[in-house]
PQR file with spaces between the fields and no chain letter, atoms N, CA, C, O and H, PARSE charges and radii, in Angstrom:
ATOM       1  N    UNK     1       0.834   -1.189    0.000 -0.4000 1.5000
ATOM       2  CA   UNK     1       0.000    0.000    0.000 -0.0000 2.0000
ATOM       3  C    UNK     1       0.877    1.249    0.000  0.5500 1.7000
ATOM       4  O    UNK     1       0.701    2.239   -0.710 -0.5500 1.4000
ATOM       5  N    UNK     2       2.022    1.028    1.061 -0.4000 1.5000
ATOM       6  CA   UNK     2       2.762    2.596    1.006 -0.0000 2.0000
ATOM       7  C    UNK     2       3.895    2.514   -0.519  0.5500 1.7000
ATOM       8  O    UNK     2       4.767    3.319   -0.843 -0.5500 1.4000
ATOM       9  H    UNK     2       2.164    0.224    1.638  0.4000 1.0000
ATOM      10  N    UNK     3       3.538    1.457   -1.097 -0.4000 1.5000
ATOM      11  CA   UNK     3       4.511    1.246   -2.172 -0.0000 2.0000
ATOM      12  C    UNK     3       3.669    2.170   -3.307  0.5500 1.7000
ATOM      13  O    UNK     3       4.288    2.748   -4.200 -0.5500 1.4000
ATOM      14  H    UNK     3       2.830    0.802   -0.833  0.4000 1.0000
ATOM      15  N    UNK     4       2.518    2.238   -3.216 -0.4000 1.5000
ATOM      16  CA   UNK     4       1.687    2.220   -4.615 -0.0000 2.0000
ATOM      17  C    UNK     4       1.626    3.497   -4.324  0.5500 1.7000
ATOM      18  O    UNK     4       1.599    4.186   -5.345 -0.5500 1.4000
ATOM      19  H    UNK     4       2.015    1.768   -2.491  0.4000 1.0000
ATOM      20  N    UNK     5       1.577    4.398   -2.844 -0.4000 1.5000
ATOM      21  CA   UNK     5       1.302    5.639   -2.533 -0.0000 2.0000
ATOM      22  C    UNK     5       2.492    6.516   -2.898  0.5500 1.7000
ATOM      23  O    UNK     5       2.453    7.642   -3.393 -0.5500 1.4000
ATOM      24  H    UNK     5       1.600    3.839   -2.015  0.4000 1.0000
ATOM      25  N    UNK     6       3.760    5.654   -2.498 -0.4000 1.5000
ATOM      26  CA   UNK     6       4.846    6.140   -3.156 -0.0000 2.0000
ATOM      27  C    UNK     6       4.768    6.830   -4.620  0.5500 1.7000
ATOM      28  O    UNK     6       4.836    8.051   -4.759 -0.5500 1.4000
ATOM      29  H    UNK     6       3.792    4.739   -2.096  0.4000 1.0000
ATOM      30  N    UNK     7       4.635    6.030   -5.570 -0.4000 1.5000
ATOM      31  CA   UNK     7       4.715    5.589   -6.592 -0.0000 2.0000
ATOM      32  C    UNK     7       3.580    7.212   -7.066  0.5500 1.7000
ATOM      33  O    UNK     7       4.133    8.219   -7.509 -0.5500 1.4000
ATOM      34  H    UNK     7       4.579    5.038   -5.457  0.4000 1.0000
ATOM      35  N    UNK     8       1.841    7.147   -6.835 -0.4000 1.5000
ATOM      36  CA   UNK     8       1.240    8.101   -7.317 -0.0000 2.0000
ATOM      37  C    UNK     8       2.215    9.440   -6.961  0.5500 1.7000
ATOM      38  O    UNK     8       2.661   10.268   -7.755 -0.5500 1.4000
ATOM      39  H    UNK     8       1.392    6.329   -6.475  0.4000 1.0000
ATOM      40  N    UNK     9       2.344    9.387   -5.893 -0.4000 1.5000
ATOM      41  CA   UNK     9       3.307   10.453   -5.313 -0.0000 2.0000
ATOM      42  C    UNK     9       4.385   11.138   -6.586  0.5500 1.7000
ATOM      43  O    UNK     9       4.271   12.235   -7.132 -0.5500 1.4000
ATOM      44  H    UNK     9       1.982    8.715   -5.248  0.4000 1.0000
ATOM      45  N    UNK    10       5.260   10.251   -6.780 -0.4000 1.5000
ATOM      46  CA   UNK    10       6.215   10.175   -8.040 -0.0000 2.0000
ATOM      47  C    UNK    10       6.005   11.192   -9.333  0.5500 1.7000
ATOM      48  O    UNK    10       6.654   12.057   -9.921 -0.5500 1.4000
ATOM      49  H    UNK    10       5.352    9.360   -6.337  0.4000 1.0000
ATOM      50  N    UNK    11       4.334   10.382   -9.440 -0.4000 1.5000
ATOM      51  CA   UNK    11       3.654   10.339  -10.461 -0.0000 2.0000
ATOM      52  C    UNK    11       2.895   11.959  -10.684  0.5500 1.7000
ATOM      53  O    UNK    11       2.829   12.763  -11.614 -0.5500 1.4000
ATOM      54  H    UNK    11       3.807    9.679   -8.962  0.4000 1.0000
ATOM      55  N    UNK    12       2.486   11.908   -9.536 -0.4000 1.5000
ATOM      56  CA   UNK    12       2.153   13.450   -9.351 -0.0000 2.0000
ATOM      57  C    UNK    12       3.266   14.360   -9.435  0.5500 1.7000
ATOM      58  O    UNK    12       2.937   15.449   -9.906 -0.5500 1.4000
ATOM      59  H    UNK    12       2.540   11.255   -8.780  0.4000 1.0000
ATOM      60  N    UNK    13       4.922   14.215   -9.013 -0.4000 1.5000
ATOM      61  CA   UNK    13       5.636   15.179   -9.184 -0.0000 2.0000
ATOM      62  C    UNK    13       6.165   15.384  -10.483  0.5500 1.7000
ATOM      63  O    UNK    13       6.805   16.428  -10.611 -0.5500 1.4000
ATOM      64  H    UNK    13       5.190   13.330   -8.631  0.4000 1.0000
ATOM      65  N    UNK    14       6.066   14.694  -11.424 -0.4000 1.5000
ATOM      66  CA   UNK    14       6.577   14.664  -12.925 -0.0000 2.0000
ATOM      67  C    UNK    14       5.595   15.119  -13.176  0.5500 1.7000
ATOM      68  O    UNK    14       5.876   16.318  -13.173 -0.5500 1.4000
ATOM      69  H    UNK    14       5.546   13.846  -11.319  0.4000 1.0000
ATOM      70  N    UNK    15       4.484   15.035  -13.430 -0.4000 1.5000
ATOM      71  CA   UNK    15       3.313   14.942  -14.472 -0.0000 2.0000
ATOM      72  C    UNK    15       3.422   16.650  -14.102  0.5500 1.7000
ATOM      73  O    UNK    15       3.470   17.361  -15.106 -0.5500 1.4000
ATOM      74  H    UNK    15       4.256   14.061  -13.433  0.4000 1.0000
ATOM      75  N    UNK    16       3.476   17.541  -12.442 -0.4000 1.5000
ATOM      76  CA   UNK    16       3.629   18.745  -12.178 -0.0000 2.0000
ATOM      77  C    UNK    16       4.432   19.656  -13.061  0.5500 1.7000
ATOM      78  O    UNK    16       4.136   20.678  -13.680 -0.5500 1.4000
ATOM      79  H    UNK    16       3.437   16.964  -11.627  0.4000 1.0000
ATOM      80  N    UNK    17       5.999   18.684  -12.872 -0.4000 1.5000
ATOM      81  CA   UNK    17       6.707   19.684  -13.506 -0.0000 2.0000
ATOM      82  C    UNK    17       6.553   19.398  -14.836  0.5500 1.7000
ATOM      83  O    UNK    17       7.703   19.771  -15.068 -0.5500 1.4000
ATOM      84  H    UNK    17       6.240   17.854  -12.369  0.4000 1.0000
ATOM      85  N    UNK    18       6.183   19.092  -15.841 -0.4000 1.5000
ATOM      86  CA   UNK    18       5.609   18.288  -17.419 -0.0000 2.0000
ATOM      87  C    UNK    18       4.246   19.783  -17.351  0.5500 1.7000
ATOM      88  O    UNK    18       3.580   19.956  -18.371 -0.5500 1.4000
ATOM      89  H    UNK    18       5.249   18.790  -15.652  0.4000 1.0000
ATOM      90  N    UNK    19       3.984   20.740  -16.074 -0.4000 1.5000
ATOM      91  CA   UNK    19       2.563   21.197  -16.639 -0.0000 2.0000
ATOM      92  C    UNK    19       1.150   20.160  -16.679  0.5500 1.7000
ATOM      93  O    UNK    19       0.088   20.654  -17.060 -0.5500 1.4000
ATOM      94  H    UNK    19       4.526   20.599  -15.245  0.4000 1.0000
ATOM      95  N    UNK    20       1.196   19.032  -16.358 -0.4000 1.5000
ATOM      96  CA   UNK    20      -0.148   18.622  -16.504 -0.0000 2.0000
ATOM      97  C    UNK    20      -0.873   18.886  -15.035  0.5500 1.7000
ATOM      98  O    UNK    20      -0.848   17.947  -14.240 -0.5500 1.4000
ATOM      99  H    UNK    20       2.058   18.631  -16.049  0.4000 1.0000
ATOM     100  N    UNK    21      -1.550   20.185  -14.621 -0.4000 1.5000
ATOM     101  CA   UNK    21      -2.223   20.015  -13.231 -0.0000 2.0000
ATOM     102  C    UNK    21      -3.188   19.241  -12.771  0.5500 1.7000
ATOM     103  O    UNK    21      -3.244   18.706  -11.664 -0.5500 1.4000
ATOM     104  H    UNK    21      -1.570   20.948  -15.267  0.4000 1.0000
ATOM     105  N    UNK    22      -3.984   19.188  -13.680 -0.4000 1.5000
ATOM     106  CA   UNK    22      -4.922   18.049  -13.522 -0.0000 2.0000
ATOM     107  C    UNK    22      -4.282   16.610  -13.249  0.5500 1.7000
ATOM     108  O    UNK    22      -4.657   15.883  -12.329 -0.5500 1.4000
ATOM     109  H    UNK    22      -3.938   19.623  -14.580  0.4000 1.0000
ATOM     110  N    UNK    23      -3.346   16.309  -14.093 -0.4000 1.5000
ATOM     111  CA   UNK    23      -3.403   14.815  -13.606 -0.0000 2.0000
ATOM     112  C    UNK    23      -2.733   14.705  -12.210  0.5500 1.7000
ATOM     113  O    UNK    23      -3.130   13.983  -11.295 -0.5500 1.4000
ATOM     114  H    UNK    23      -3.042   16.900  -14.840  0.4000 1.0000
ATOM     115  N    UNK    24      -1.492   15.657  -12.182 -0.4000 1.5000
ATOM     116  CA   UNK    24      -0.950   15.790  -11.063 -0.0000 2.0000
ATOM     117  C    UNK    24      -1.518   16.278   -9.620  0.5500 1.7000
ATOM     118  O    UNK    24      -0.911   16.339   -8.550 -0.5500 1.4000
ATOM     119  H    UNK    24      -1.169   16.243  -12.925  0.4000 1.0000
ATOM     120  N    UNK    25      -3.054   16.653   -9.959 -0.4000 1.5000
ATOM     121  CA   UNK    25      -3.559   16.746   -8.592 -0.0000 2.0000
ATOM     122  C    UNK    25      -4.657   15.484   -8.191  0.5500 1.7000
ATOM     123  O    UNK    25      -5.084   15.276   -7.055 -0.5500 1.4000
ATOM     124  H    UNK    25      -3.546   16.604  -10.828  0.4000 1.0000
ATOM     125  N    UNK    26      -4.890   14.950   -9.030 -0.4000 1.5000
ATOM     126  CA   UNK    26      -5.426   13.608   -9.251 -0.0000 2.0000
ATOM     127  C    UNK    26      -4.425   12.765   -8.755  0.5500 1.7000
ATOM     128  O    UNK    26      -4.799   12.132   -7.768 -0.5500 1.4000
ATOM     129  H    UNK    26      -4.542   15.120   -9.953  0.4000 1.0000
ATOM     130  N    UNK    27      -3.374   12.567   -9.083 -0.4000 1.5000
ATOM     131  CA   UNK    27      -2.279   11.395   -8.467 -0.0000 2.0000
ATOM     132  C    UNK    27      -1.878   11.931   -7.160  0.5500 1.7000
ATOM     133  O    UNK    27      -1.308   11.191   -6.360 -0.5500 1.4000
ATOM     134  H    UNK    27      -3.070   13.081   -9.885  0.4000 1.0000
ATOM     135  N    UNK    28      -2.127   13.148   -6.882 -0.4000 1.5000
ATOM     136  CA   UNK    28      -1.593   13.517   -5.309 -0.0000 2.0000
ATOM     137  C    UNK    28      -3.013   13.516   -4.187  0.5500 1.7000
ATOM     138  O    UNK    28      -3.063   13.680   -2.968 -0.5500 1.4000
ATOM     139  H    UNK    28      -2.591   13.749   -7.532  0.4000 1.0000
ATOM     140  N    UNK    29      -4.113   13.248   -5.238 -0.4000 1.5000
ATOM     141  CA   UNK    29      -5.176   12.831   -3.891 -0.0000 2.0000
ATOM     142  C    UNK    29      -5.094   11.138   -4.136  0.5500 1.7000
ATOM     143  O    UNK    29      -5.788   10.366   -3.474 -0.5500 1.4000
ATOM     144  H    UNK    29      -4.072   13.115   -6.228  0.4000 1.0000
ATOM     145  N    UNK    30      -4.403   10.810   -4.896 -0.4000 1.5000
ATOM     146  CA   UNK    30      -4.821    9.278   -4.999 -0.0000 2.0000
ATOM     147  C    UNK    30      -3.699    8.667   -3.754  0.5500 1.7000
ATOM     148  O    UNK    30      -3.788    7.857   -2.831 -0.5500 1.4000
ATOM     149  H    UNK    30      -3.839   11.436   -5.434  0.4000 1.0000
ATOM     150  N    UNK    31      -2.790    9.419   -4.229 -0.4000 1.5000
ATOM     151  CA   UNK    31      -1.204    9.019   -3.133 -0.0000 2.0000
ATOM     152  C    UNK    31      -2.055    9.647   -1.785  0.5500 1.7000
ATOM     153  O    UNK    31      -2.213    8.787   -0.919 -0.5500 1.4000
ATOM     154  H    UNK    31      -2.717   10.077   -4.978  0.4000 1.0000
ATOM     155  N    UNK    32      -2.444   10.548   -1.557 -0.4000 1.5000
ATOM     156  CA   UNK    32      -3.200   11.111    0.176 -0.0000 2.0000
ATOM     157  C    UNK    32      -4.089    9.768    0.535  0.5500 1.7000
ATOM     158  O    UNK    32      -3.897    9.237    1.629 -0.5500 1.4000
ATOM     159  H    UNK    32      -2.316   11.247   -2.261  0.4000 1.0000
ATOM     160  N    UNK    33      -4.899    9.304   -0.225 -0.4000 1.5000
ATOM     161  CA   UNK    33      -5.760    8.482    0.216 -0.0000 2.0000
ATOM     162  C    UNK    33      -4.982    7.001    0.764  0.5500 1.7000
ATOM     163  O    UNK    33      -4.937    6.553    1.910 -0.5500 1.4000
ATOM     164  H    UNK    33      -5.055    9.735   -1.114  0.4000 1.0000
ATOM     165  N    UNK    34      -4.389    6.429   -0.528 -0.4000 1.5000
ATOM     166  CA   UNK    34      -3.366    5.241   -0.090 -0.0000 2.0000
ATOM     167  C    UNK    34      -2.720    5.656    1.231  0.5500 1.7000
ATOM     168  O    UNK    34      -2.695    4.922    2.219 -0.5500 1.4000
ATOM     169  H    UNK    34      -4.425    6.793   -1.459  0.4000 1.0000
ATOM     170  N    UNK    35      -2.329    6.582    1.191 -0.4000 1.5000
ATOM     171  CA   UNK    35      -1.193    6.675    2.715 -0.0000 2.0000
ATOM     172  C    UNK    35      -1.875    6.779    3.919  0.5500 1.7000
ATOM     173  O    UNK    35      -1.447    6.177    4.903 -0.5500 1.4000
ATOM     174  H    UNK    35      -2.349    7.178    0.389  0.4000 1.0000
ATOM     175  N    UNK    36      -3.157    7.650    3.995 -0.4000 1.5000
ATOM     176  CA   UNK    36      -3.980    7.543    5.000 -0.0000 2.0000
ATOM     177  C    UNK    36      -4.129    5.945    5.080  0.5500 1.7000
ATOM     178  O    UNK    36      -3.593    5.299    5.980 -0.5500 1.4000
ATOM     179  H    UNK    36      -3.505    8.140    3.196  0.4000 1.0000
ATOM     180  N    UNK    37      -4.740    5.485    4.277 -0.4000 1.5000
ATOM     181  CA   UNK    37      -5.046    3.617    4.252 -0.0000 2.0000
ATOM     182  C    UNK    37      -4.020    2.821    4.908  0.5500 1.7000
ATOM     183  O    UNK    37      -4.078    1.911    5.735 -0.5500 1.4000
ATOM     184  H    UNK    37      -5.176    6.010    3.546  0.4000 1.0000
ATOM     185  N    UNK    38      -3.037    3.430    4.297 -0.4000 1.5000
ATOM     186  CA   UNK    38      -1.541    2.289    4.711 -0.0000 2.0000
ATOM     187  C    UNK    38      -1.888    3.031    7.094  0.5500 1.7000
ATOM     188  O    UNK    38      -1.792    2.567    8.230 -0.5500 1.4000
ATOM     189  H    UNK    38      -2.989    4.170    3.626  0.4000 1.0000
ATOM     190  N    UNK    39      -2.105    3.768    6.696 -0.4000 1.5000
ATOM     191  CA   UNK    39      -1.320    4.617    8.387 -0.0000 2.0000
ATOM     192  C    UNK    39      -2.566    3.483    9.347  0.5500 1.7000
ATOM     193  O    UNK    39      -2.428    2.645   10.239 -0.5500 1.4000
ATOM     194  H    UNK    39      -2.183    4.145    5.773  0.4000 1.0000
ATOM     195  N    UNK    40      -3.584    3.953    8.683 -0.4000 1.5000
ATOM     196  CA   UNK    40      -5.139    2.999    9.656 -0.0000 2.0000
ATOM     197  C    UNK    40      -4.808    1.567    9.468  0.5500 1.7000
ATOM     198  O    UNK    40      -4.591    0.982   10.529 -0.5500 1.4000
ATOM     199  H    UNK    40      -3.697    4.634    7.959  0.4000 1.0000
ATOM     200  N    UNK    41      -4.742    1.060    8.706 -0.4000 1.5000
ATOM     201  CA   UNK    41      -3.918   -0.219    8.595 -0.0000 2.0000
ATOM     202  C    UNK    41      -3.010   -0.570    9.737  0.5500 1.7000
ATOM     203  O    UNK    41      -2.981   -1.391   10.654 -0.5500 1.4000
ATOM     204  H    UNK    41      -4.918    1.536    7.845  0.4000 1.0000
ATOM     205  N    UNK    42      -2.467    0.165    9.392 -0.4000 1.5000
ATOM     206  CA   UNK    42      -0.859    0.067   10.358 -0.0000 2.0000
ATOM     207  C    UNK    42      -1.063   -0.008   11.680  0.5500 1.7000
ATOM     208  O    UNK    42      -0.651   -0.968   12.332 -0.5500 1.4000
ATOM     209  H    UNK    42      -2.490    0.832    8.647  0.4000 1.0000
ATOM     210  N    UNK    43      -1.630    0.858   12.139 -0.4000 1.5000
ATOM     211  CA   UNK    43      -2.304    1.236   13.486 -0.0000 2.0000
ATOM     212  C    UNK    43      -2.681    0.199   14.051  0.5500 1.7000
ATOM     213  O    UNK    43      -2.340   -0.188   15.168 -0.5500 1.4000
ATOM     214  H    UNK    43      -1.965    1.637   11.610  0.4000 1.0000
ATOM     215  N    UNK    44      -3.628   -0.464   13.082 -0.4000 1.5000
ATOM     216  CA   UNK    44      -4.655   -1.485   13.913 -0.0000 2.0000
ATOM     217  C    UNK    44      -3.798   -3.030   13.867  0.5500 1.7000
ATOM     218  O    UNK    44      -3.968   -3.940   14.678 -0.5500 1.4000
ATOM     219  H    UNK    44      -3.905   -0.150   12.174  0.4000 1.0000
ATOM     220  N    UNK    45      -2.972   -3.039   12.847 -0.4000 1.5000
ATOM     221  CA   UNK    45      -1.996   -4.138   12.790 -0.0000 2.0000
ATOM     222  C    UNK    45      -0.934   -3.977   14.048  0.5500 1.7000
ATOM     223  O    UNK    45      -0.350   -5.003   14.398 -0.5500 1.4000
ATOM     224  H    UNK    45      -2.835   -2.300   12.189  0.4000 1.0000
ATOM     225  N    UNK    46      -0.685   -2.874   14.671 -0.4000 1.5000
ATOM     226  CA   UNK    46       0.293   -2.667   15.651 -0.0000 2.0000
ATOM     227  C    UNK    46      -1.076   -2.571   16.774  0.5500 1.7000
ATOM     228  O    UNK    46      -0.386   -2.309   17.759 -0.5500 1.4000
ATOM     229  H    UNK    46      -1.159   -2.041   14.386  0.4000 1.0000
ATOM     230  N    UNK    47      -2.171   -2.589   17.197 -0.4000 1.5000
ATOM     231  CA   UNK    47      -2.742   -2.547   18.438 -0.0000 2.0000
ATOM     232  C    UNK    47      -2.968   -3.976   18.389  0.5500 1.7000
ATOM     233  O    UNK    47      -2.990   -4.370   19.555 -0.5500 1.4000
ATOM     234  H    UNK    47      -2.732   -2.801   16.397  0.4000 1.0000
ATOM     235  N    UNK    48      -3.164   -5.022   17.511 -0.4000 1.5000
ATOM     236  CA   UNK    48      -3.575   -6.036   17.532 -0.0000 2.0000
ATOM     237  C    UNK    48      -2.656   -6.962   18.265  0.5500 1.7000
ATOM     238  O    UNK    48      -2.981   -7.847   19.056 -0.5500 1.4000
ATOM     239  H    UNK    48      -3.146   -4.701   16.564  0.4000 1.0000
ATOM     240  N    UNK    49      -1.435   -6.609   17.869 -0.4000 1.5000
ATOM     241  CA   UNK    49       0.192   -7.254   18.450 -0.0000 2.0000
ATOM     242  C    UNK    49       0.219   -7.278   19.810  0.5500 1.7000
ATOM     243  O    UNK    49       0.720   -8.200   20.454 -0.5500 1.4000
ATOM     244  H    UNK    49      -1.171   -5.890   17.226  0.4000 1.0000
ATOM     245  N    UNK    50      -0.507   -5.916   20.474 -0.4000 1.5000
ATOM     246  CA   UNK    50      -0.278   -5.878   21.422 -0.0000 2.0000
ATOM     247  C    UNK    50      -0.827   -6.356   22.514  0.5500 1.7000
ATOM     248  O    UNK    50      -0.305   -6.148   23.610 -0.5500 1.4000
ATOM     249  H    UNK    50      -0.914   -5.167   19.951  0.4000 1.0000
């Protein structure tokens, strides 16, 4: 998950400097959402351990 968030992330900073805003604000809410996902994930995978 934080791989793929990476990745839009990336995706959003090229496509920025390339001028495309649209796509690049599209891949930077797609990367916000994955990373929130990965963090709640994470969370509950680390309270569960405990």
């Amino acid at each position: 998950m934080l791989y793929y968030a990476v990745v839009f992330f990336i995706i959003a900073i090229i496509a920025a400097i390339f001028g495309f805003g649209g796509i690049a604000a599209g891949a930077a809410g797609i990367a916000k959402v994955l990373f929130v996902v990965f963090l709640i994930l994470a969370i509950i995978t680390f309270l569960r351990r405990a």
